[in-house]
NUVOMAR-175372 format. One record per residue: x, y, z of N, C-alpha, C, O in turn. Coordinates in Angstrom, 2 decimals. Layout:
// NUVOMAR-175372
X, Y, Z, X, Y, Z, X, Y, Z, X, Y, Z
...
END
This chain:
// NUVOMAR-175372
-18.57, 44.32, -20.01, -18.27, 44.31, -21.43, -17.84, 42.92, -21.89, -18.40, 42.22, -22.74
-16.87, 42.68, -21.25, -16.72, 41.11, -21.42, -17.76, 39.92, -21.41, -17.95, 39.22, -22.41
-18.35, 39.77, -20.36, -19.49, 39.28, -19.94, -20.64, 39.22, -21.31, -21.01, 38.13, -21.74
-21.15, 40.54, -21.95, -21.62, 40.86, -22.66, -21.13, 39.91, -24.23, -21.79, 39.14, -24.93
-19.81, 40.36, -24.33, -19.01, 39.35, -25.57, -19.44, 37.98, -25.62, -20.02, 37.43, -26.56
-18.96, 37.29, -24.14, -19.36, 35.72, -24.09, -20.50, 35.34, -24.20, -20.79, 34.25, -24.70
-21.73, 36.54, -23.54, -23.10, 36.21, -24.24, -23.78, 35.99, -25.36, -24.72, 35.23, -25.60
-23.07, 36.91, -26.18, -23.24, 37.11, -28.03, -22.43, 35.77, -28.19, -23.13, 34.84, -28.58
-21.11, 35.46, -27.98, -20.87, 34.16, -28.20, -21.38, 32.86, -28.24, -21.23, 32.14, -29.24
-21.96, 32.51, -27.25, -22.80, 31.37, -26.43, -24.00, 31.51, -27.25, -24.66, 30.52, -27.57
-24.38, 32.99, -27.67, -25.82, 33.03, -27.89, -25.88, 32.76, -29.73, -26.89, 32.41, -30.33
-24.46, 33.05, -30.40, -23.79, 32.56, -31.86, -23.99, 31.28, -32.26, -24.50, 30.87, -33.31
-23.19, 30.17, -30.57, -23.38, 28.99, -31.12, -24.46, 28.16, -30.62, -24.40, 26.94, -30.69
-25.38, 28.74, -30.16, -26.50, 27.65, -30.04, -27.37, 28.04, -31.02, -27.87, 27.06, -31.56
-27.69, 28.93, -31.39, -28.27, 29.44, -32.83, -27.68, 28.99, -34.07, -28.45, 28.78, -35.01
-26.28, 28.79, -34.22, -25.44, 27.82, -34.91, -26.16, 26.34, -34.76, -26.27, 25.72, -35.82
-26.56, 25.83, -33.80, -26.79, 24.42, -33.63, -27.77, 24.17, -33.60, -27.84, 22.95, -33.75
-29.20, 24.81, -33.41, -30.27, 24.84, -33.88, -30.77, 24.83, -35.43, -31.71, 24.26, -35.97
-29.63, 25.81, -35.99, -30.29, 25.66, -37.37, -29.42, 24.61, -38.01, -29.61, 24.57, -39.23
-28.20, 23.44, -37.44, -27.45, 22.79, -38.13, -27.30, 21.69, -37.96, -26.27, 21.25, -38.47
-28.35, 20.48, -37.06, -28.61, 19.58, -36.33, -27.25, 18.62, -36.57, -26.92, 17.62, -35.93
-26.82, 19.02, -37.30, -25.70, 17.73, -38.01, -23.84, 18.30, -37.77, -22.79, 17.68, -37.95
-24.07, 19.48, -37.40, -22.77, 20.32, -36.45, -23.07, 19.82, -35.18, -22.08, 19.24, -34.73
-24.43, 19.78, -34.08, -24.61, 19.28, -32.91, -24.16, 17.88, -32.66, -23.54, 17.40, -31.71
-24.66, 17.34, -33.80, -24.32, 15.86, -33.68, -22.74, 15.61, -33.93, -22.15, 14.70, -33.35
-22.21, 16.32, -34.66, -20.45, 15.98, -34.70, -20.21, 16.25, -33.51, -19.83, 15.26, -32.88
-20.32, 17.88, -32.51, -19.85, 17.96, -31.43, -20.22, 17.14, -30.64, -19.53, 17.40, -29.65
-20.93, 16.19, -30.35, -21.24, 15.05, -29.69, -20.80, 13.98, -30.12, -20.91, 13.28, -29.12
-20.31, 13.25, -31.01, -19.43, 12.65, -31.42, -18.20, 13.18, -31.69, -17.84, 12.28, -32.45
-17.17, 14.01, -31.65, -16.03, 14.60, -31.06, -16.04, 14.21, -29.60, -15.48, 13.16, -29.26
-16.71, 15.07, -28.61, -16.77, 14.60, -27.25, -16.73, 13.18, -26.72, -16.00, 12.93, -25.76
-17.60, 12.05, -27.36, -17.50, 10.79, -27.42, -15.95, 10.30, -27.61, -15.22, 9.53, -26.99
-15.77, 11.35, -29.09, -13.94, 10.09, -29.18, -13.48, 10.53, -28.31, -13.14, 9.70, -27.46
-13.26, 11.66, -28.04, -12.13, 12.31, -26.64, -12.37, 11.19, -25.42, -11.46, 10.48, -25.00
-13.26, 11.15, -25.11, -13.61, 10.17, -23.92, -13.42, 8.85, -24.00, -13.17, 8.15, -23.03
-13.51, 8.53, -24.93, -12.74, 7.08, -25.90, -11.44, 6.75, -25.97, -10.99, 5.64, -25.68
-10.72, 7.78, -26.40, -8.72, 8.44, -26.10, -8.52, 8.36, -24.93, -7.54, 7.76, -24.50
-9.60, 9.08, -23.96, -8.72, 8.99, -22.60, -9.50, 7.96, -21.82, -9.21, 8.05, -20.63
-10.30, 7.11, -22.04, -10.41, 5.52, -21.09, -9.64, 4.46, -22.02, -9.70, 3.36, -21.47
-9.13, 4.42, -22.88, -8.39, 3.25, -23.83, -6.99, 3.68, -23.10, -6.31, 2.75, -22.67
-6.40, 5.27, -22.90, -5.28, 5.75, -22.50, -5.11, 5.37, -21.27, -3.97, 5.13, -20.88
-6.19, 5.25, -20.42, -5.95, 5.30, -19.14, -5.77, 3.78, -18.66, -4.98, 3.47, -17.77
-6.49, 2.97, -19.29, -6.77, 1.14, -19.49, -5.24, 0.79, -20.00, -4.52, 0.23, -19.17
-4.83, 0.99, -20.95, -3.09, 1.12, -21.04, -2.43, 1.47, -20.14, -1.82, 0.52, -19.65
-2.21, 2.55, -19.57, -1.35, 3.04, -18.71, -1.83, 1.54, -16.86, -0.89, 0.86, -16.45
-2.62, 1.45, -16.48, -2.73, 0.71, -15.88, -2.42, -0.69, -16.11, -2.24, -1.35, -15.09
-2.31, -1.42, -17.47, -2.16, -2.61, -17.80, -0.53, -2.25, -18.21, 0.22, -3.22, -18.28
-0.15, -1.38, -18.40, 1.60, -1.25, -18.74, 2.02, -1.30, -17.23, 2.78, -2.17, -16.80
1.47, -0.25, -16.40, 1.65, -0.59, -14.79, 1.66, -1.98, -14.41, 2.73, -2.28, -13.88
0.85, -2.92, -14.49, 1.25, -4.07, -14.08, 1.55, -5.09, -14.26, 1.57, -6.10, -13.56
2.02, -4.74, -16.04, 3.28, -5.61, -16.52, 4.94, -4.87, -16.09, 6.07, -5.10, -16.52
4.57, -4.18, -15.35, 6.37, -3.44, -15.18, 6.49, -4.26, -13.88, 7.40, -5.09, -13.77
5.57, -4.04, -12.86, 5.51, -4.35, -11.45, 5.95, -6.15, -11.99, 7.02, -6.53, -11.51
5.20, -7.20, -12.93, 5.29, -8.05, -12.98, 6.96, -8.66, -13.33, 7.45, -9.73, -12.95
7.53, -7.70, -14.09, 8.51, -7.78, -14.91, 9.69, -7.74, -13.75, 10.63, -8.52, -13.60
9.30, -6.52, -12.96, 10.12, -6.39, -11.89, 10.08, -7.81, -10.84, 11.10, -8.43, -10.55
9.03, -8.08, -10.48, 9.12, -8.89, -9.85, 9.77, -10.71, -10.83, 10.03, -11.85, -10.43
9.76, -10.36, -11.50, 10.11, -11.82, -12.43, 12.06, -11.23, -12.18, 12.88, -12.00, -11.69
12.37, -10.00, -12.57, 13.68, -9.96, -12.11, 14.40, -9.63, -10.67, 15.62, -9.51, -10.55
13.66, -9.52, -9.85, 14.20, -10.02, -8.74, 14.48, -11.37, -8.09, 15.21, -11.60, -7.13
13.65, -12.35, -8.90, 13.55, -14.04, -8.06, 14.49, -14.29, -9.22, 15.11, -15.33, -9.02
14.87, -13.59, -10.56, 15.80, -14.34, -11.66, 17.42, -13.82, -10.88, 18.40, -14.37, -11.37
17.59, -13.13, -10.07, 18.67, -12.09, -9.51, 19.31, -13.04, -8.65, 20.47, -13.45, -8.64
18.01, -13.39, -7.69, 18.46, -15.22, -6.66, 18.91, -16.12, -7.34, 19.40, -17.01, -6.65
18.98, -16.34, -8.62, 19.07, -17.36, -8.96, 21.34, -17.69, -8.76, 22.31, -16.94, -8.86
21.17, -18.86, -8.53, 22.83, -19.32, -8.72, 23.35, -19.83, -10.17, 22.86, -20.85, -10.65
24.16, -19.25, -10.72, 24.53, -20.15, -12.01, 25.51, -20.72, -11.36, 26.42, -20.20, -10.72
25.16, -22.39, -11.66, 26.99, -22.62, -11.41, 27.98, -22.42, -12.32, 27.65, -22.16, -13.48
29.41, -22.49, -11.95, 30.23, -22.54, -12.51, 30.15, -23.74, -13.59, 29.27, -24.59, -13.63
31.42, -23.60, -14.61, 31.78, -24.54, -15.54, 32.62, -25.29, -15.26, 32.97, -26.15, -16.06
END
């Protein structure tokens, strides 16, 4: 019965997208930005990664450092 439902479903929206060439084409451009969000997201998250690592390492050699006294 279920099975049956998702068929009438599936079988709704490609009949939907046949007669609406310009609904197909948004859902393919939707899919595009999503994939766009998450490689720009993921290109950030790696370039924030190795400004932290950098940052860290800039405050550990600033940690050695001696101030002298006055």
């Amino acid at each position: 019965m279920v099975t049956e439902n998702v068929g009438k479903v599936a079988g709704g929206f490609v009949d939907a997208m046949k007669s609406t060439p310009v609904a197909l084409a948004m859902v393919v451009v939707i899919f595009a930005l999503i994939g766009l969000v998450y490689y720009q997201a993921s290109m950030f998250s790696a370039q924030r990664e190795s400004n932290t690592k950098l940052f860290l390492e800039v405050q550990k050699l600033m940690s050695q450092c001696i101030v002298p006294p006055k």
